[in-house]
C-alpha positions in Angstrom: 20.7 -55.3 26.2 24.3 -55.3 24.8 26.8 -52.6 26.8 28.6 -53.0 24.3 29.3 -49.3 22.0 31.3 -50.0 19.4 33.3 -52.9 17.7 36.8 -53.3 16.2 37.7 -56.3 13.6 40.9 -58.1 12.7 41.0 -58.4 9.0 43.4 -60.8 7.9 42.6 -64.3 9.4 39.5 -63.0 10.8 37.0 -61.7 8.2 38.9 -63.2 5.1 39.4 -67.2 6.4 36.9 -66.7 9.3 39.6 -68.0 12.1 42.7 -70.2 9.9 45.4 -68.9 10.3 47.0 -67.7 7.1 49.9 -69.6 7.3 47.7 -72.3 7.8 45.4 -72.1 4.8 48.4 -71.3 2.4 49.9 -75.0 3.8 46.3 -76.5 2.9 46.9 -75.3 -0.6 50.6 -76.3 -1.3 49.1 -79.9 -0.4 45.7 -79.5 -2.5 48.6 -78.1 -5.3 50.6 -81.5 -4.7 53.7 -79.7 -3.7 55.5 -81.8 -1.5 58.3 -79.7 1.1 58.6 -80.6 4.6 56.4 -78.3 6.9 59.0 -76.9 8.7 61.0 -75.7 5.4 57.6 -73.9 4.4 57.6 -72.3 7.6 60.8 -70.9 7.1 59.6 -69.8 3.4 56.1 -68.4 5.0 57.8 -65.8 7.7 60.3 -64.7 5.3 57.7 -63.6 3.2 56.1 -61.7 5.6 59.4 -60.1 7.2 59.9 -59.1 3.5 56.2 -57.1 3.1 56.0 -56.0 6.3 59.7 -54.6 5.9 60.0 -53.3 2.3 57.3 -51.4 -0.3 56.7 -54.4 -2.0 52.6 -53.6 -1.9 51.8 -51.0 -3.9 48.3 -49.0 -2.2 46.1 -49.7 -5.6 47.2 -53.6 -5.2 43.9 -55.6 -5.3 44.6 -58.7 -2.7 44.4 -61.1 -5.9 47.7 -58.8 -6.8 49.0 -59.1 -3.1 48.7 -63.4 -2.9 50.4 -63.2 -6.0 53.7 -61.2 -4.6 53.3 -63.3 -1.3 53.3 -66.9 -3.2 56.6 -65.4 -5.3 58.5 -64.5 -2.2 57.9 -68.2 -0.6 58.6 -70.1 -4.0 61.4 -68.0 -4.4 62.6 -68.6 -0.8 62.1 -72.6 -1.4 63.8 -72.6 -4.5 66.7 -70.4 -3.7 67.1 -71.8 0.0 65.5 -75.2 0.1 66.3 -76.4 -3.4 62.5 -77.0 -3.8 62.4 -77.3 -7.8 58.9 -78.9 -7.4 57.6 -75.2 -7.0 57.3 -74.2 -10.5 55.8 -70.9 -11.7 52.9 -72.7 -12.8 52.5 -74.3 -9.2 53.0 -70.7 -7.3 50.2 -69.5 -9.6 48.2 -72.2 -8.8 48.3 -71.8 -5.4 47.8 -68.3 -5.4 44.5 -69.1 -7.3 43.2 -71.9 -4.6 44.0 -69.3 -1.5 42.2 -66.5 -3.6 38.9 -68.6 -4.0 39.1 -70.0 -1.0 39.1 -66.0 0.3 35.9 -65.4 -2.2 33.9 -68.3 -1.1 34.8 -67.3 2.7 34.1 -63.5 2.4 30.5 -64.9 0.8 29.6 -65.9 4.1 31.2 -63.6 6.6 30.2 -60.6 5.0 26.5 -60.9 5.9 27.9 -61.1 9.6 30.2 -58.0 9.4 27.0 -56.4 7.8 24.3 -57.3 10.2 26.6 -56.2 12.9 27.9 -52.8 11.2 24.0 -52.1 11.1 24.0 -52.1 14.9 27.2 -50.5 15.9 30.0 -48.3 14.8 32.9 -50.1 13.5 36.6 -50.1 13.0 38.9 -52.5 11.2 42.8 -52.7 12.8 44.7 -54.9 11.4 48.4 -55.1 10.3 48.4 -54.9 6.4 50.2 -53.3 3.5 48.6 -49.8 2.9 46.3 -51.5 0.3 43.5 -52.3 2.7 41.0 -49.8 1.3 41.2 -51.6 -2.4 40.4 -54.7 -0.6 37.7 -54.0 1.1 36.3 -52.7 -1.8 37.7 -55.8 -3.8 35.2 -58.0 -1.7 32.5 -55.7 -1.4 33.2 -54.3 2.1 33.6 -50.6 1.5 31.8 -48.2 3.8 31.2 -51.4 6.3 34.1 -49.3 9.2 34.2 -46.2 9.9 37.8 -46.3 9.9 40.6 -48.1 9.0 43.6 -48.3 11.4 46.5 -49.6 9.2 50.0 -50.9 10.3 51.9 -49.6 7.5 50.0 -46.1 7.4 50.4 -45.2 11.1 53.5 -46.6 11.7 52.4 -49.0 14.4 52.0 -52.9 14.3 50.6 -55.2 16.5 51.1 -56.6 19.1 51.1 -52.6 19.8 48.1 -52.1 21.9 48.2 -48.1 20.3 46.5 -49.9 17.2 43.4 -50.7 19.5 43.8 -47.0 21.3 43.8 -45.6 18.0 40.9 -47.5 17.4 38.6 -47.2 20.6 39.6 -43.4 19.5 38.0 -43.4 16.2 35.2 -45.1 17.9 35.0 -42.5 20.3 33.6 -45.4 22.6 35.6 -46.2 26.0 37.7 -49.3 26.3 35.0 -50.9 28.5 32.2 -50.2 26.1 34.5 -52.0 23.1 35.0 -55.4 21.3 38.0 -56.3 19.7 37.4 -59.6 17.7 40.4 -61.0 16.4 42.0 -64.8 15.2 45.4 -64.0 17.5 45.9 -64.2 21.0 48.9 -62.5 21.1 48.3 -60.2 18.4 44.5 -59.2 19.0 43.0 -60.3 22.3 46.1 -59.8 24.8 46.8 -56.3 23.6 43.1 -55.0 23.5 42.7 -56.5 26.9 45.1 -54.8 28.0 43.5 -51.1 27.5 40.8 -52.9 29.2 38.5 -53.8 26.1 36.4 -57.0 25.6 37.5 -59.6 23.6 35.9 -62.4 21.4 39.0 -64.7 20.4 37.9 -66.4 16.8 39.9 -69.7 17.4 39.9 -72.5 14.4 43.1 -73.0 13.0 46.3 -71.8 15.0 49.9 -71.3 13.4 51.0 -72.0 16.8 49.9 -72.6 20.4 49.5 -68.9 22.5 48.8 -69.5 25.9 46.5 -67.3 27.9 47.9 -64.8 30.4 45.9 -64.8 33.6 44.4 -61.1 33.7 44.2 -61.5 30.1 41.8 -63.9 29.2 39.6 -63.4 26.1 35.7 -62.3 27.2 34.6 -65.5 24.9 36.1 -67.8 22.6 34.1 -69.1 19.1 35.2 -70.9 16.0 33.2 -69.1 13.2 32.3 -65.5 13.0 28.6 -67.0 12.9 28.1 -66.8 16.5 29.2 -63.3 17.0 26.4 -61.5 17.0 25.0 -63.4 19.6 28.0 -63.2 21.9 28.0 -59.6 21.8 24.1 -59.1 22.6 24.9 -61.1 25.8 27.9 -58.7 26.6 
């Protein structure tokens, strides 16, 4: 039998693209789109658009995450054609692309929902994850309302990970012990290395990395999958 008491999810990465990396799956589509710009350049487009909604009230809380890709594809067009001198970004392309990630998110969500269901019928569940204040419409947006029993949001409690308070706050509203919790996450930096460090399990959902992290010794994720699939089964051998 599990010792395991309660769970905590990553959101973005995690339960949306079940383990690419956002920056990742964005890339796919500029290439699916036939939008040709050196990967490096989109890089550079990708983290400014990020620095920019993570830093300024660009989500609004009613935003529906068909509303948010839409924001986040203007700010890296914009970037590319303002910076870059990438003209082959047209309006229509930065729509486009917004459209592939968005049903690439639908047909995803189709399949990791029943997983985040099965185990949400078994334990007590909290989402952290960094995100934009709109992660209730979301969840509702893709039919995972009343799933956690709390959400522990960057931009509402004024904390972002790496912070390990995120997890605290979440072994909190668990009211489980750090020992007796899972953090499953798509980041070694940002999920497992932090949880581990209040002394919480870890399942590390590795598929498709932005970058290399390396693994601190001390540190080390409890196990390591590429699909949210094998989850329940990792954590009824915990």
């Amino acid at each position: 039998m599990s010792s395991i008491k309660g769970i905590i999810f990553d959101y973005g990465g995690t339960i949306d693209t079940n383990g690419i990396h956002w920056g990742e799956l964005i890339w796919q589509e500029y290439n699916a789109a036939g939008v040709e710009v050196e990967k490096s350049t989109y890089r550079n487009a990708y983290v400014h658009g990020e620095r920019s909604l993570a830093k300024n009230p660009i989500i609004s809380p009613s935003d529906t995450f068909r509303t948010l890709l839409t924001k986040k594809m203007r700010l890296q067009a914009e970037y590319l054609r303002n910076n870059a001198g990438c003209a082959v970004i047209t309006k229509e392309k930065e729509e486009e692309i917004a459209r592939r990630c968005y049903e690439r998110v639908i047909a995803t969500v189709a399949c990791t929902r029943r997983v985040v269901e099965e185990l949400g019928k078994a334990y007590p569940m909290v989402l952290v994850t960094n995100f934009y204040g709109n992660m209730p419409v979301v969840l509702e947006e893709f039919s995972l309302k009343g799933i956690f029993k709390e959400i522990v949001e960057s931009s509402v409690v004024g904390l972002r990970k790496p912070d390990p308070g995120l997890f605290a706050i979440g072994v909190r509203s668990l009211g489980t012990v750090p020992e007796a919790t899972v953090v499953i996450g798509d980041s070694y930096r940002k999920d497992i290395y932090p949880a581990s460090s209040l002394g919480c399990r870890t399942v590390w959902l590795k598929k498709v990395c932005w970058e290399e992290e390396p693994v601190e010794a001390g540190h080390e994720p409890t196990a390591v999958t590429d699909t949210l699939e094998h989850i329940p089964g990792i954590i009824a051998r915990l």
